[in-house]
C-alpha positions in Angstrom: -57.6 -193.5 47.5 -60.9 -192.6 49.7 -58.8 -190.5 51.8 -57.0 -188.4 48.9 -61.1 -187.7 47.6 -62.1 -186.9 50.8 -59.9 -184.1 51.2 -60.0 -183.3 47.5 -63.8 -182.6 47.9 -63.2 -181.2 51.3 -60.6 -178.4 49.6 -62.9 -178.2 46.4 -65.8 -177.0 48.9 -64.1 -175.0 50.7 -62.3 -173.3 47.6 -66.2 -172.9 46.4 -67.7 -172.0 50.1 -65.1 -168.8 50.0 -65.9 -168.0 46.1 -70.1 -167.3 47.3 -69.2 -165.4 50.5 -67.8 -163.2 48.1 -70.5 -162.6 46.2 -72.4 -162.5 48.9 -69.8 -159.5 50.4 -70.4 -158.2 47.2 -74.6 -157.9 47.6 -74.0 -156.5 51.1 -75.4 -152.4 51.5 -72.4 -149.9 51.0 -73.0 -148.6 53.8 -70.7 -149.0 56.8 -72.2 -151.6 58.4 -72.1 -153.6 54.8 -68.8 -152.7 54.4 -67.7 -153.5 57.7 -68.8 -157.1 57.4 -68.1 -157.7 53.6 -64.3 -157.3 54.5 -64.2 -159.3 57.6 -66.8 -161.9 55.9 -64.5 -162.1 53.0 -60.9 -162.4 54.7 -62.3 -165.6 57.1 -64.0 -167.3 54.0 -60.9 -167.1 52.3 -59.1 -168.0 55.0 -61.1 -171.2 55.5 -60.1 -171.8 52.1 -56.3 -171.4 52.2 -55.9 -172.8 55.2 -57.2 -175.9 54.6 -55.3 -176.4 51.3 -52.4 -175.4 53.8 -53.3 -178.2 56.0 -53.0 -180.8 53.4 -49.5 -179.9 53.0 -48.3 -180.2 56.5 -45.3 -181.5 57.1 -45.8 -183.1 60.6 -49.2 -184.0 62.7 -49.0 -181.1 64.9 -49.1 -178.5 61.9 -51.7 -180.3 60.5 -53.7 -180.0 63.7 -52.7 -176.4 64.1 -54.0 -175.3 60.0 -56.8 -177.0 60.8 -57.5 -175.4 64.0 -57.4 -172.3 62.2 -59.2 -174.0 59.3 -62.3 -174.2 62.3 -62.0 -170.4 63.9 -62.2 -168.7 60.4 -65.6 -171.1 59.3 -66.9 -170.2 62.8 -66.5 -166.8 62.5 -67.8 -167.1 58.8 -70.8 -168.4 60.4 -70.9 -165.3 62.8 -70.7 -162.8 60.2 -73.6 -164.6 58.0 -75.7 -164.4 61.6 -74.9 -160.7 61.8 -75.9 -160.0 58.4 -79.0 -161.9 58.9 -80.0 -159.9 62.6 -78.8 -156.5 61.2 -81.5 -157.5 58.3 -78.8 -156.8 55.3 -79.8 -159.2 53.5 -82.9 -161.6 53.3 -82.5 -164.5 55.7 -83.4 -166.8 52.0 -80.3 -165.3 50.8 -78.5 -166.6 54.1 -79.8 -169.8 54.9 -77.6 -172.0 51.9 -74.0 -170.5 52.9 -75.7 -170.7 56.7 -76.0 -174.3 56.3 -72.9 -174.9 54.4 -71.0 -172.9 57.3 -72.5 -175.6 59.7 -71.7 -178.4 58.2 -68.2 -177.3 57.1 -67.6 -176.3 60.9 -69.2 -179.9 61.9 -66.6 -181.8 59.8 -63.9 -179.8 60.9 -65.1 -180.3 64.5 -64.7 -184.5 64.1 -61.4 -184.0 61.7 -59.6 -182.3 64.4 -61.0 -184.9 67.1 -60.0 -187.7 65.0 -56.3 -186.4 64.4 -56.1 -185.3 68.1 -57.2 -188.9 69.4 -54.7 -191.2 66.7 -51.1 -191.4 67.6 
């Protein structure tokens, strides 16, 4: 039953991580540089969101570890785009530093997740 909560919370997060990068995306300048990033910033949020749910519906180990792989790139590039919106000042780093820290810890757990499933047979 811990398990199934776990990833329950860990898919409810991530479902609500995606949901304030886009309104985030949404504050960002329309200008090309804001525009640039609120699409790129949006598609890996929501990717870490779907992909994860994805991930609990694996069918075998090895697509599990492969989702969640993929589950990983998108939140670290999440992270990279809230970094660039931070350094190109388009937003105030205040604005940033919740979803930054989120980013960090989601790509932390996902870090020891994919270890864990990569070391048990």
């Amino acid at each position: 039953m811990e398990m199934v909560n776990h990833r329950q919370n860990l898919s409810d997060r991530t479902k609500q991580f995606a949901l304030r990068v886009l309104k985030l995306a949404d504050a960002l300048p329309h200008g090309i540089a804001g525009q640039t990033i609120a699409n790129q910033i949006a598609r890996s949020a929501c990717s870490v969101a779907a992909n994860y749910r994805a991930s609990q519906r694996a069918r075998s180990k090895a697509e599990f570890i492969a989702k969640l792989s993929i589950v990983h790139e998108e939140a670290d590039e999440t992270l990279f785009w809230i970094e660039m919106i931070e350094e190109a000042g388009l937003l105030p780093p205040e604005r940033l530093l919740s979803l930054k820290n989120e980013s960090n810890e989601i790509v932390a757990i996902l870090v020891t997740s994919l270890k864990s499933a990569k070391s048990n047979p």
